[in-house]
C-alpha positions as CSV (number, residue, x, y, z in Angstrom):
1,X,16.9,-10.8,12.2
2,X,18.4,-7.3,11.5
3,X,15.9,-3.8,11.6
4,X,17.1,-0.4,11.8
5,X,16.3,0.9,15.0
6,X,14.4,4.7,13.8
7,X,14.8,5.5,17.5
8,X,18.4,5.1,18.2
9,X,19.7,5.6,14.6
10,X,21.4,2.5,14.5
11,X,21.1,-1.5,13.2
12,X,20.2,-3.7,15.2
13,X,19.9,-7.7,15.9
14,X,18.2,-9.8,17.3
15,X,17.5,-13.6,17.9
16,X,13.9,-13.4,17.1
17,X,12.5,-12.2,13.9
18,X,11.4,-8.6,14.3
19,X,8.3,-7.6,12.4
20,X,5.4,-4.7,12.1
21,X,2.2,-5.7,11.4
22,X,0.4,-3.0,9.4
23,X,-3.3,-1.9,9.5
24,X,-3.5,-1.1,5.6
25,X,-6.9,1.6,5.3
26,X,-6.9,1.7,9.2
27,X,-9.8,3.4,10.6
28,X,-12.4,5.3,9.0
29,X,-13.4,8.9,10.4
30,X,-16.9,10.8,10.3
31,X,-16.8,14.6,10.6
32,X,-19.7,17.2,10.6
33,X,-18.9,20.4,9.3
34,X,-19.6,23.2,11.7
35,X,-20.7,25.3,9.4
36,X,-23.9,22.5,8.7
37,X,-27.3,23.6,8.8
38,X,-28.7,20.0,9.8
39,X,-25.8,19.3,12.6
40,X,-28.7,16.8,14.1
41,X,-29.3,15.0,11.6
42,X,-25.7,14.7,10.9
43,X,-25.0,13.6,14.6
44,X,-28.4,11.0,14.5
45,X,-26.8,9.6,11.1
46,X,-23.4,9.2,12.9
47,X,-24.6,8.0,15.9
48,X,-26.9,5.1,14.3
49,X,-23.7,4.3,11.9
50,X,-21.7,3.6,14.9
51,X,-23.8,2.3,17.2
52,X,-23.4,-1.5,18.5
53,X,-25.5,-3.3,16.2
54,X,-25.2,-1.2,13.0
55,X,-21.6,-1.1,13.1
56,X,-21.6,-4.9,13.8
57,X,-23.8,-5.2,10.3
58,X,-20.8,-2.8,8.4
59,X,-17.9,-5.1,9.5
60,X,-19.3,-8.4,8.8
61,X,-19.9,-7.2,5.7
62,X,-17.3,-8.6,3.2
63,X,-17.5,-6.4,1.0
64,X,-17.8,-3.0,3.0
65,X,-14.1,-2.8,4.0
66,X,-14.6,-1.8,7.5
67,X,-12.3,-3.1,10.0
68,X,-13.7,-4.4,13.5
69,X,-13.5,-1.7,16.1
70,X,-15.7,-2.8,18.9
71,X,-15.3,-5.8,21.4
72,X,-18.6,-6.7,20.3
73,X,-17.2,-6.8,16.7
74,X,-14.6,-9.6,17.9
75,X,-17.3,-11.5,20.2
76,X,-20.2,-11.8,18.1
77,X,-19.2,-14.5,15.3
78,X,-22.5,-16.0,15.4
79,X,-23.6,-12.6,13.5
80,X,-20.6,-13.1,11.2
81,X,-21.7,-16.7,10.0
82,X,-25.1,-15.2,9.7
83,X,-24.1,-13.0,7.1
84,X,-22.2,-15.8,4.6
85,X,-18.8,-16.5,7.1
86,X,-17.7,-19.4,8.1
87,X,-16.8,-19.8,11.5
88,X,-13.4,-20.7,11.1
89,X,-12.9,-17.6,8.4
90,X,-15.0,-15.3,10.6
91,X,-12.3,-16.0,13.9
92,X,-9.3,-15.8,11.9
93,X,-9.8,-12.8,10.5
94,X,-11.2,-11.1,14.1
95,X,-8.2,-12.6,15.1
96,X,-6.0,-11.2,12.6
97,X,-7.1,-8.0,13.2
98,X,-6.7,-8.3,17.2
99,X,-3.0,-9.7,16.5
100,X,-2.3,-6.7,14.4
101,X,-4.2,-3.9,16.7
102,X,-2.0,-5.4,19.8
103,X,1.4,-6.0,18.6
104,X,4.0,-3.3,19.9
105,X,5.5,-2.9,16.5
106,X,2.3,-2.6,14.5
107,X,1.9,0.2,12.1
108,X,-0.9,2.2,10.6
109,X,-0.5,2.9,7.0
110,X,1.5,5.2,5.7
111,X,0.0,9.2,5.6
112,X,2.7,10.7,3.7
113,X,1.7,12.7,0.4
114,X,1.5,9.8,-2.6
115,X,0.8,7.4,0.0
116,X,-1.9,5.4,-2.4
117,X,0.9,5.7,-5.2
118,X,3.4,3.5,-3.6
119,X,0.2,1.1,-2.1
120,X,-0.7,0.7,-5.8
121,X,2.9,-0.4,-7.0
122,X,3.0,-2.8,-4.2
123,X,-0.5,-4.4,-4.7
124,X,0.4,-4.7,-8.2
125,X,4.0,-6.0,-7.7
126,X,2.1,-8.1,-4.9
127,X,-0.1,-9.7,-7.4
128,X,2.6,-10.8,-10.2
129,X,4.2,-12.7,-7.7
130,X,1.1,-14.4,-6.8
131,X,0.4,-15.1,-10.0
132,X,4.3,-16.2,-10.8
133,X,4.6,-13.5,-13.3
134,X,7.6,-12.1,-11.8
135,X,9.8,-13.7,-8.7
136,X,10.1,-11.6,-5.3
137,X,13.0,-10.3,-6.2
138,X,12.0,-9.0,-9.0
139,X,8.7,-7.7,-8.0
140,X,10.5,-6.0,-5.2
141,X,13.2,-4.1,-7.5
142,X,10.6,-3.3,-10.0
143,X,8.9,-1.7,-7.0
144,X,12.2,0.2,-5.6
145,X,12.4,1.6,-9.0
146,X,9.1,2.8,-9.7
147,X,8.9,4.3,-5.4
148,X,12.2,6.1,-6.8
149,X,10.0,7.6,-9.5
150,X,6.8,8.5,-7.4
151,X,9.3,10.1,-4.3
152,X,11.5,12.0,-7.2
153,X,8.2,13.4,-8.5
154,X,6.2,14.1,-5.2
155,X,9.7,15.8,-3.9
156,X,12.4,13.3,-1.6
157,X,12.6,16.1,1.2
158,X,9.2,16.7,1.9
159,X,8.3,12.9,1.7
160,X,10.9,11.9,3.7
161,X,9.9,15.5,6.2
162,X,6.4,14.0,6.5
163,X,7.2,10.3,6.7
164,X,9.5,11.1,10.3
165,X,6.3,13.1,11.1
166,X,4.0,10.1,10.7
167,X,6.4,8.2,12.8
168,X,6.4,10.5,15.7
C-alpha cells in the first residue's frame, strides 16, 4: 500500500495495492550483421522464424521459452492444446502474459550489468521458500545480502548509473 514514487522522489500511498508485473526474458531479438555475405538467406531464415504460423509453433512450445507476441499467438488455443496444453493452462498463461504486457506499471527485466546475477539469487532464494527450506524473510535477507555482494563487486555507481538509465 506504500511504493516509492521514482518519478517524483517521494513515498507514496495508496488505497489499492500498487504492483509491477515483470516480463522476466522479455523479448527475443534477431539481427543480421551487415557485414554478412548471405544477408538473404539470413532475412528468409528470419522471416520464416517470425512468420504467423512458425512463430505460433515456437510459443506453444513448452519448452522453447518464447513468449506470445502476435494476436494470433493469444487467439489460437486450439493450436496450443494440439501441441500437449490443456485448454485451461493454454488461456491462463495467454492471459497471464496479456495481463502483464498491458498493465501501466509492468516492467521488463532488468538490463543493468550482472542483471542474470541478482535473477539467479532470486530463483534460488525463490525455490527454498517453495520448498520450505528457508521462510520469506529469510530468503529475502539472504538475497539483500548476497545483491550487496554482486553490486559491491560489479561497482554501486555504475549499477545504480545504468539502472535510472533502464528506467528512463
Amino acid at each position: 500500500m506504500e511504493y516509492y514514487n521514482w518519478q517524483t522522489s517521494a513515498w507514496a500511498t495508496t488505497t489499492e495495492p500498487n504492483y509491477a508485473p515483470m516480463h522476466q526474458f522479455n523479448g527475443w531479438a534477431m539481427y543480421l550483421a551487415a557485414t554478412s555475405k548471405k544477408k538473404d538467406m539470413g532475412w528468409q531464415f528470419i522471416r520464416h522464424f517470425c512468420s504467423p504460423q512458425q512463430s505460433l509453433e515456437t510459443v506453444a512450445d513448452s519448452s522453447g521459452g518464447y513468449q506470445p507476441w502476435r494476436t494470433s499467438h493469444s487467439t489460437n488455443l486450439p493450436y496450443w492444446q494440439s501441441q500437449g496444453w490443456g485448454l485451461n493452462d493454454a488461456q491462463q498463461y495467454v492471459q497471464a502474459i496479456l495481463d502483464t504486457t498491458n498493465h501501466p506499471n509492468r516492467v521488463i527485466d532488468i538490463r543493468i550489468p550482472g542483471s542474470f546475477r541478482y535473477g539467479d539469487v532470486l530463483e534460488a532464494e525463490l525455490k527454498n521458500v517453495v520448498t520450505g527450506a528457508k521462510t520469506p524473510q529469510q530468503a529475502m535477507d539472504d538475497a539483500a545480502a548476497r545483491f550487496e555482494e554482486i553490486t559491491t563487486d560489479l561497482g554501486r555507481a555504475p549499477s545504480i548509473e545504468a539502472y535510472r538509465s533502464h528506467l528512463e
